[in-house]
C-alpha positions in Angstrom: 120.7 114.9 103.9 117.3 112.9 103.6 118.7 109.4 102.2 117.6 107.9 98.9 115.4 105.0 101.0 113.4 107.4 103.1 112.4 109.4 100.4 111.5 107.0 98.4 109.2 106.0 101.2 107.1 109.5 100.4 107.2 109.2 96.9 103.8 109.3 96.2 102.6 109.2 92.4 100.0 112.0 93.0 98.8 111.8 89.5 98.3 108.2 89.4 96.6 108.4 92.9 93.8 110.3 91.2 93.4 107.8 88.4 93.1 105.0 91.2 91.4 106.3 93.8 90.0 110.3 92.2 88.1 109.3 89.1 90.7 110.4 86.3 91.5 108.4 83.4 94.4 106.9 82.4 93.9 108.2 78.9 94.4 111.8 80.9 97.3 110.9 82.6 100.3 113.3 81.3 103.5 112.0 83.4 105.7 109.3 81.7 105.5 105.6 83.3 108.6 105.0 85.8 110.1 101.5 84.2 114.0 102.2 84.0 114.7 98.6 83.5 113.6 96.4 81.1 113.2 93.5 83.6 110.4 96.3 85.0 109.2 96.8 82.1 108.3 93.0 82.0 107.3 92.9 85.5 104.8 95.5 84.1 103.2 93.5 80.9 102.8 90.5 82.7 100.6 92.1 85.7 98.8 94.5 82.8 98.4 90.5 81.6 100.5 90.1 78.6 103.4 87.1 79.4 106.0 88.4 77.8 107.3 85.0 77.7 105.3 83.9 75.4 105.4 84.7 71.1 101.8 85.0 70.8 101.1 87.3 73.3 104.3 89.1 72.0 103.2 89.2 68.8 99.3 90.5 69.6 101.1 93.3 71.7 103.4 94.2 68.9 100.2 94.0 66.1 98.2 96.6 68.7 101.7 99.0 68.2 101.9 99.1 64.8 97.5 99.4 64.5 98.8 102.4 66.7 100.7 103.9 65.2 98.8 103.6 62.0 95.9 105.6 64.1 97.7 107.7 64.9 99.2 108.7 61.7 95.3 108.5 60.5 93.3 110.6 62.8 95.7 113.0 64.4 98.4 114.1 62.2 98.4 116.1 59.2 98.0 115.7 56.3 95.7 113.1 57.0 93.5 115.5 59.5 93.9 119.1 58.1 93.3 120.0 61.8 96.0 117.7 63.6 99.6 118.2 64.8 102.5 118.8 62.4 105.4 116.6 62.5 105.8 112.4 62.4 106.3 110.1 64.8 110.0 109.5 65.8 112.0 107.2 64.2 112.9 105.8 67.5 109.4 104.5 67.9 109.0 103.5 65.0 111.5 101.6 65.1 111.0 99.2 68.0 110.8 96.0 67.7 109.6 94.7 71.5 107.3 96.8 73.5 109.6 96.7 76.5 111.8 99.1 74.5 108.8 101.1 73.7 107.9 100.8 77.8 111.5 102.4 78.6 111.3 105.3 76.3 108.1 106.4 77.8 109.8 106.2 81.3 113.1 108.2 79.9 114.1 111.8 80.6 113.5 112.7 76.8 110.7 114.6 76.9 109.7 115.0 73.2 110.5 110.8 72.7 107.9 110.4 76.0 105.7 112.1 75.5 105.0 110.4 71.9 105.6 107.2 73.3 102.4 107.3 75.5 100.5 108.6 72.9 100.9 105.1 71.3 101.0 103.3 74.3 97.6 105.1 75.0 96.0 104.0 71.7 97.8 100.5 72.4 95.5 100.2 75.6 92.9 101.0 74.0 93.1 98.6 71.0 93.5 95.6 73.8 90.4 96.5 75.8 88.7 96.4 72.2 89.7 93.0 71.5 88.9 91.7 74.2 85.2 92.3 74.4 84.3 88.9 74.3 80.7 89.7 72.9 82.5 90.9 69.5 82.7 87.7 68.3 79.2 86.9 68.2 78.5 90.8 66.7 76.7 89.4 64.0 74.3 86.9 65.6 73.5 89.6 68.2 72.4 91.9 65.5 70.3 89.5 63.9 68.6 88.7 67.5 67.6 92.2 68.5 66.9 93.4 64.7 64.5 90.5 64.0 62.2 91.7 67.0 61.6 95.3 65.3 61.6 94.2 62.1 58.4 91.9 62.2 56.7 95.4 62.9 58.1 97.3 60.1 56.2 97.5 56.9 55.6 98.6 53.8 52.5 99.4 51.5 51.9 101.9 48.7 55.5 103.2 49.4 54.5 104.2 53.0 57.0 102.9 55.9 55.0 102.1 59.1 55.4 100.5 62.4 52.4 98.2 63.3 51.2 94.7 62.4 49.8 95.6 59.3 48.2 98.7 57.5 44.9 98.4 59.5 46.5 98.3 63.1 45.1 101.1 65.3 48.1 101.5 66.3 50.1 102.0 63.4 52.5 104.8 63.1 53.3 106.2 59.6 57.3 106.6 59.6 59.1 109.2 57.2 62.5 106.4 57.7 63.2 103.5 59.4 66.6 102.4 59.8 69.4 100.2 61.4 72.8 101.3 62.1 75.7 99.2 60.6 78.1 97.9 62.2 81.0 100.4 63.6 83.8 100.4 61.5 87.2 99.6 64.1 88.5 103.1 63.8 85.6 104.4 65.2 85.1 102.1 67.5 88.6 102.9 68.9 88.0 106.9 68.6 84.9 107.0 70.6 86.6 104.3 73.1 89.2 107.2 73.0 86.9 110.1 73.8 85.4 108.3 76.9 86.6 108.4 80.0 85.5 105.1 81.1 87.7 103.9 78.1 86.4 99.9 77.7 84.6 98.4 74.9 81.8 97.4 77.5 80.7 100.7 77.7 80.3 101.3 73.9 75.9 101.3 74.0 75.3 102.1 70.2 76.7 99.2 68.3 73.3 97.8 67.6 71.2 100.8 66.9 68.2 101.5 64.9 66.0 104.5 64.0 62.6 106.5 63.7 62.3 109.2 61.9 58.1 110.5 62.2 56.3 113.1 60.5 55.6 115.1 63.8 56.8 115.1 67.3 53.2 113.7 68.6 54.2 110.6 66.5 57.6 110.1 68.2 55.8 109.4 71.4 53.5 106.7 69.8 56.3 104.8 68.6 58.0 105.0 71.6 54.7 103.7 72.9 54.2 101.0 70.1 57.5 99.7 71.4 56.9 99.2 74.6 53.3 97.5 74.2 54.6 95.0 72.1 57.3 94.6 74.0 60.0 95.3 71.8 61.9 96.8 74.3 61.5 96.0 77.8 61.4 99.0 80.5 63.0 97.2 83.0 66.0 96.8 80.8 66.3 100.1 80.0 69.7 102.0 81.0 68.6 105.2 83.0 71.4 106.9 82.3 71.3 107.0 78.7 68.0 108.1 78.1 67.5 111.5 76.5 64.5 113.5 75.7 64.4 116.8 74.0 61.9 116.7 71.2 59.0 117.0 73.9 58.4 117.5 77.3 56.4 114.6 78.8 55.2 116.1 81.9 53.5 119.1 79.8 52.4 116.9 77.3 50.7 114.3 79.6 48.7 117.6 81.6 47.6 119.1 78.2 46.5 115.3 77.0 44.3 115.3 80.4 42.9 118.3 79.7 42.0 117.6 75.7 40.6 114.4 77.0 38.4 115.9 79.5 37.2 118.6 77.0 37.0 115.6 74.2 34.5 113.9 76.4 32.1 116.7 76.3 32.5 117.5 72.7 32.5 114.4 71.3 35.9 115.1 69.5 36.9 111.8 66.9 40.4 110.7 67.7 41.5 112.6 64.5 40.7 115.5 66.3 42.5 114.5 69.3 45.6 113.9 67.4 45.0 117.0 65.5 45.1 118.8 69.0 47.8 116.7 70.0 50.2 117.6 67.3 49.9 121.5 67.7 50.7 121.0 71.1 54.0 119.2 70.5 55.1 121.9 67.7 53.9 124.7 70.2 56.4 126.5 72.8 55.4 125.2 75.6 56.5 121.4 74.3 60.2 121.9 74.0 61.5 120.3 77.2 63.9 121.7 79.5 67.0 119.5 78.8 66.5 121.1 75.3 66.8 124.8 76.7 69.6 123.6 78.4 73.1 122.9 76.6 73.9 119.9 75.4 74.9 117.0 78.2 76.7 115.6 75.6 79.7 117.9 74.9 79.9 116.8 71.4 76.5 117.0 70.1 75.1 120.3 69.2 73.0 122.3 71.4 70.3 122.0 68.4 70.3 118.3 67.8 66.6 117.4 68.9 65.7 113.7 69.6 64.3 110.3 71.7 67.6 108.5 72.3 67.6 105.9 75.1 69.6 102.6 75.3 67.9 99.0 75.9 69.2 95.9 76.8 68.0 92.9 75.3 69.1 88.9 76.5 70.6 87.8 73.5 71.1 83.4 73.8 73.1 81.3 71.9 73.4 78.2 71.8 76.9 76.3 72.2 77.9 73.9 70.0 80.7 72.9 71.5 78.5 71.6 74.6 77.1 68.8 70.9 79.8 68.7 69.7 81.6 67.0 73.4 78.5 65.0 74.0 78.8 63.6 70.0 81.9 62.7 70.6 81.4 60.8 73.9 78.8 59.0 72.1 80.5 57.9 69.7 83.9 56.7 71.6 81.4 54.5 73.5 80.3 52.7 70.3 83.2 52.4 68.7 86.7 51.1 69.2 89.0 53.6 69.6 92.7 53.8 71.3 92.0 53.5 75.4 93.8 56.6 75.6 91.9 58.3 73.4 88.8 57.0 75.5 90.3 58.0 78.6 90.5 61.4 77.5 86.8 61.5 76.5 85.4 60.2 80.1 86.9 63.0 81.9 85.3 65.3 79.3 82.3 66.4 81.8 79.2 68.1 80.2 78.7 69.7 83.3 82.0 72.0 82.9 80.3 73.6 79.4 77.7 75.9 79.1 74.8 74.1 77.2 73.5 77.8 76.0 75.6 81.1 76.4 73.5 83.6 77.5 74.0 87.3 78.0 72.4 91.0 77.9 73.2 93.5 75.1 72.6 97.0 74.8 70.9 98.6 71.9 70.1 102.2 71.0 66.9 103.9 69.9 66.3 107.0 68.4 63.7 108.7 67.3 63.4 111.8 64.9 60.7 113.9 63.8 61.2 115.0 60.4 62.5 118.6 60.8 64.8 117.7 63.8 65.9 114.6 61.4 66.6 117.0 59.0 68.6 119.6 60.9 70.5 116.8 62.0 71.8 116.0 58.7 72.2 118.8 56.9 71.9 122.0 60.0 73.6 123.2 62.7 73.7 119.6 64.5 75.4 118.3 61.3 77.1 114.1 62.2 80.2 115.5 60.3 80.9 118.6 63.1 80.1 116.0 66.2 82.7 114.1 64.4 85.1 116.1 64.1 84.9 117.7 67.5 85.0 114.1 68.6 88.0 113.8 67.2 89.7 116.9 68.5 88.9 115.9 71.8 90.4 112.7 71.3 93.5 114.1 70.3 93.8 116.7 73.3 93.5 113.2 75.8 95.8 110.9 73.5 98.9 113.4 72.5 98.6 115.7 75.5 101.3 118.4 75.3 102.0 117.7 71.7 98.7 118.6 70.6 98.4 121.8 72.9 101.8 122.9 71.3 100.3 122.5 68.2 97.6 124.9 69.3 99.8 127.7 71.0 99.9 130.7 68.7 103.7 130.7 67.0 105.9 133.9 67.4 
């Protein structure tokens, strides 16, 4: 009989081995926590990096439960979703009034009680990594800074939107719509944080986003091109990763421009006729690009939705007024007469330990639309409301696990 010691020395956690060392997500993870004490239970807020010592950090915790629960109640169970799992949350969890408790009933042998309590604690994670994106608090400034360097190259005349310094640039590019996106309302913000598997707010690229919509697909690649020579968004910024192209393929597109400019050359074509040319290429077959034969990398978008999307990062700089504020004050303590103490407290206020300018890159999102793909996007087969709500059915199946694929199992 193997004692309780050596066993425990070969008690490996396999399913928390491959969210630390495999690549899975905590949000995935279906075994309840092991905390059968609360003391543990403590031991494991304050390394997460709540004190639970202290009533502010207790209270924050037990504000992200109850926005929880809330979320819960919200997005994933009817009636609130038509589509989401019958049934309420347990008394027992709604009921707790420290987190420890909450902590301890995920770790029980009740399966039905643990399994709802990480559900919440899931969405409670969530919520912290949220709050404490840092750059939230400066949201609105950050807008402003990356928004004012398009809009000084929107215009419009004669009830014509168009991207260019004015209506006789050469360059100009006639726009169907031109807008920004607002700011993410916190629910969403939390369900597409839910839907990730990286799970941080970091990773969230679309905050800031604004949009083309052109008449034609030829003109989609001209703004894109009128961005980049004004240098509204910098290519050396731009996040690889997130760039997607299926409205035209480039590498056809750039062969069949060599050729028309060849043949142009010798027929003395205007550049209306070039763009003429141009245009029927892009609406022709042999424009669509692969990635658009393809399905869909993004398993929530429609296999139809047909766009320009990449993401850009711009340095966005502020400027700290605490940094005047310190050096005001320092001033002023030396022309005046104030308590020594007081003054004593001012000299070992060093200017060097604060940041004269905060400084620090965002991303932004770009897409552009030609006007049928903008179109089918709204009101077709790649309709926002159907990305939603797959968006949220996946979101579900990560957060409530078993209880959501019970809800799915046919009934006798």
């Amino acid at each position: 009989m193997l004692s309780a010691d050596f066993l425990k020395r070969y008690d490996f956690d396999w399913e928390i081995m491959d969210v630390v060392i495999g690549g899975r997500s905590a949000v995935d993870s279906r075994n309840a926590l092991r905390l059968p004490s609360i003391s543990e239970a403590e031991q494991f807020l304050d390394c997460y990096g709540y004190n639970s010592e202290n009533p502010i950090e207790k209270a924050e915790l037990f504000g992200n439960f109850q926005e929880a629960l809330s979320f819960i109640r919200r997005t994933f169970l009817k009636p609130d979703n038509p589509d989401g799992i019958r049934g309420e949350i347990p008394k027992k969890i709604t009921e707790v009034t420290d987190i420890g408790q909450l902590l301890i009933i995920a770790s029980s042998n009740n399966a039905e009680l643990s399994r709802w309590a990480c559900s919440v604690i899931k969405v409670m994670h969530t919520i912290s990594h949220m709050d404490k994106d840092l750059r939230t608090h400066y949201f609105t400034d950050i807008q402003t800074q990356i928004l004012d360097r398009v809009y000084k190259y929107v215009h419009s005349e004669n009830e014509q939107v168009y991207l260019g310094r004015d209506i006789r640039d050469p360059d100009r590019v006639d726009l169907v719509l031109f807008d920004s996106k607002p700011k993410k309302k916190r629910d969403s913000v939390l369900l597409k944080l839910l839907h990730k598997p990286e799970n941080v707010a970091e990773d969230i690229f679309d905050r800031v986003g604004i949009r083309f919509v052109t008449k034609n697909k030829y003109d989609g690649l001209r703004v894109i091109k009128f961005l980049k020579e004004r240098y509204v968004i910098m290519p050396a910024n731009i996040k690889p990763s997130r760039s997607r192209n299926t409205l035209v393929n480039v590498p056809e597109f750039q062969r069949e421009l060599d050729r028309l400019l060849s043949e142009a050359a010798t027929q003395k074509w205007s550049a209306s006729d070039m763009d003429r040319r141009l245009i029927e290429f892009c609406e022709s077959p042999a424009a669509i690009p692969e990635s658009a034969k393809r399905d869909s990398e993004n398993a929530y978008s429609s296999q139809y939705y047909r766009s320009i999307q990449f993401t850009a990062r711009q340095l966005i700089k502020f400027r700290n007024t605490l940094y005047d504020d310190v050096r005001e004050l320092k001033n002023l303590v030396k022309t005046s007469t104030v308590p020594e103490e007081v003054a004593k407290i001012t000299e070992r206020l060093d200017l060097r330990n604060i940041q004269k300018e905060i400084r620090f890159f965002y991303p932004f999102e770009v897409q552009v639309y030609d006007e049928v793909s903008h179109r089918d996007s709204i009101a077709g087969m790649s309709a926002h409301s159907a990305y939603k709500k797959a968006q949220i059915q996946a979101a579900m199946r990560r957060v409530m696990g078993e209880l959501a694929e019970r809800e799915s199992t046919p009934h006798a």
